[in-house]
N, C-alpha and C positions, 0 to 999 in steps of 0.2 A: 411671876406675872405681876403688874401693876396696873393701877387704873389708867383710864385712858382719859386726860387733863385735856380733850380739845371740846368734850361735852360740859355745858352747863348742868347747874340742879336741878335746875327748871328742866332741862333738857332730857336727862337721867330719871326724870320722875316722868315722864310721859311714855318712855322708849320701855317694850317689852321685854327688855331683855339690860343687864349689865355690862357692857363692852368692857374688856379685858385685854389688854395689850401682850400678844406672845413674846417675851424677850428674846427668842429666840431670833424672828428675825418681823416684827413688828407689824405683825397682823392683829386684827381685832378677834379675840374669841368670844362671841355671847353666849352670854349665861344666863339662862333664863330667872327670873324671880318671881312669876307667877306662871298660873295653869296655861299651854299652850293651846290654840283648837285641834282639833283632833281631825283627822283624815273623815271625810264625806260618810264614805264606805267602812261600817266596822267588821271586823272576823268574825264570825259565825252570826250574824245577823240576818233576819230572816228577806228570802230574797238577795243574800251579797254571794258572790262569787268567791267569798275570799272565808277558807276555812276557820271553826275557831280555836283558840288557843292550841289545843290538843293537837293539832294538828303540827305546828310552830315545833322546830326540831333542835335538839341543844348543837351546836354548830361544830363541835368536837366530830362528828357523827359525820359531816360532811366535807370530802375532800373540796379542798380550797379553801373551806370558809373556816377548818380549825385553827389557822393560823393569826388568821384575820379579828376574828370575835372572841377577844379573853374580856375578862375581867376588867372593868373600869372600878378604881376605890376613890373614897371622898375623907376628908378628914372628920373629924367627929361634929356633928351635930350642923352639917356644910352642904350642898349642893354644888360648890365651886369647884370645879374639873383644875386642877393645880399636877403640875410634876409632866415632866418630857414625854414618859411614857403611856400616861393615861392619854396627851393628845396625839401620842402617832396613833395608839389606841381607834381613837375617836378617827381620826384622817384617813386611817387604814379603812372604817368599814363603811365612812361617805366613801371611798374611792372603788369598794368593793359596789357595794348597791348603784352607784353610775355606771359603771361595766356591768353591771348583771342587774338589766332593770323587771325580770320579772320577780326578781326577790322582795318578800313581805320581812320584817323583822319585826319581834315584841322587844320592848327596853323594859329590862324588869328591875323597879328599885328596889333597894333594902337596907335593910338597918342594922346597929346591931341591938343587943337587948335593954338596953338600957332606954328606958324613957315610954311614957304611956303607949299602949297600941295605938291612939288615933293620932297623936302626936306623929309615931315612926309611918303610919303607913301614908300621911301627909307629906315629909321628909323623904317616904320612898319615892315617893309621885312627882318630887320635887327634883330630885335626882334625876328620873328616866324622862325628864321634860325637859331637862337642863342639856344632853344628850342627845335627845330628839332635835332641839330646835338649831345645837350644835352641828348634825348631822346633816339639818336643812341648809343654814347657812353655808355649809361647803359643798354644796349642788344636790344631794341627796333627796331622793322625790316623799314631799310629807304626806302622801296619801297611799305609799309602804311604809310607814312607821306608827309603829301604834306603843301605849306605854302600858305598863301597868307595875303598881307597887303589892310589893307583897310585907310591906313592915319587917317586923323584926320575927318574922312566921318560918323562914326558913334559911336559917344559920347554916352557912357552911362549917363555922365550927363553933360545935355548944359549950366550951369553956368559957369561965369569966375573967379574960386577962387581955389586957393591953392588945395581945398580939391576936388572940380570938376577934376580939372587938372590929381590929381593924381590919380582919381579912372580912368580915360581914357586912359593913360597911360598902357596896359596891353596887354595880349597875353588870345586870348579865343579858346576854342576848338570846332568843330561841327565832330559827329562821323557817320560812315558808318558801320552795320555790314552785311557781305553778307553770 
């Protein structure tokens, strides 16, 4: 991916998001670089219709959506969604929640251990926005998308190596259908 040269600085500093050209075949991907607004209605809010967290199901669990919701990674210390597979990734589950619009999703970031907790859980928030707004941009409804960071609190794997590092580094999904 490359930057997208038809925006100015001036231009790029206003726009909520970073435009990113897919070389694939030269679509814009935005990437968020700050905090997105968040859907109206939160989950488990008093008065909302829409259960909280706990309720939100790891999407292995549920036929159709195991395939669709794996694992999004980021490079170290990045929010930038980079590499073929983390965007079919990403196209997979805007294409899943436009077909199936009563589904809710959490985008949960994370880190790996490396770097202060308010730091990583900044960084995780940064990740599941970047995600989120991804998700919006390819039709997907933002008021079923909710985010949350969990820092560097829950490692899928707790060794300290390159390859730990980078499998932690990710965005996971847990879904709601009502």
């Amino acid at each position: 991916m490359g930057w997208n040269s038809s925006y100015t600085d001036e231009e790029l500093a206003e726009l909520d998001f970073v435009p990113l050209m897919d070389e694939r075949d030269g679509t814009e991907i935005a990437m968020v670089d700050r905090m997105s607004m968040q859907p109206k209605a939160m989950p488990g809010d008093y008065n909302s219709s829409i259960p909280g967290i706990e309720a939100f199901r790891d999407p292995s669990s549920i036929y159709g959506a195991r395939d669709v919701f794996q694992n999004v990674h980021f490079d170290y210390n990045s929010n930038i969604l980079k590499g073929d597979r983390n965007l079919d990734i990403a196209f997979r589950v805007a294409d899943y929640l436009k077909k199936n619009p009563n589904t809710y999703i959490f985008v949960e970031g994370h880190c790996d251990e490396r770097g202060p907790e308010s730091y990583n859980l900044a960084l995780g928030l940064r990740r599941s926005n970047a995600i989120r707004n991804l998700l919006m941009q390819q039709g997907a409804n933002g008021e079923h998308i909710f985010t949350i960071s969990y820092g560097k609190e829950r490692p899928l794997n707790r060794s300290s190596s390159d390859d730990a590092w980078a499998m932690n580094r990710r965005v996971e999904f847990k879904i709601y259908n009502r």
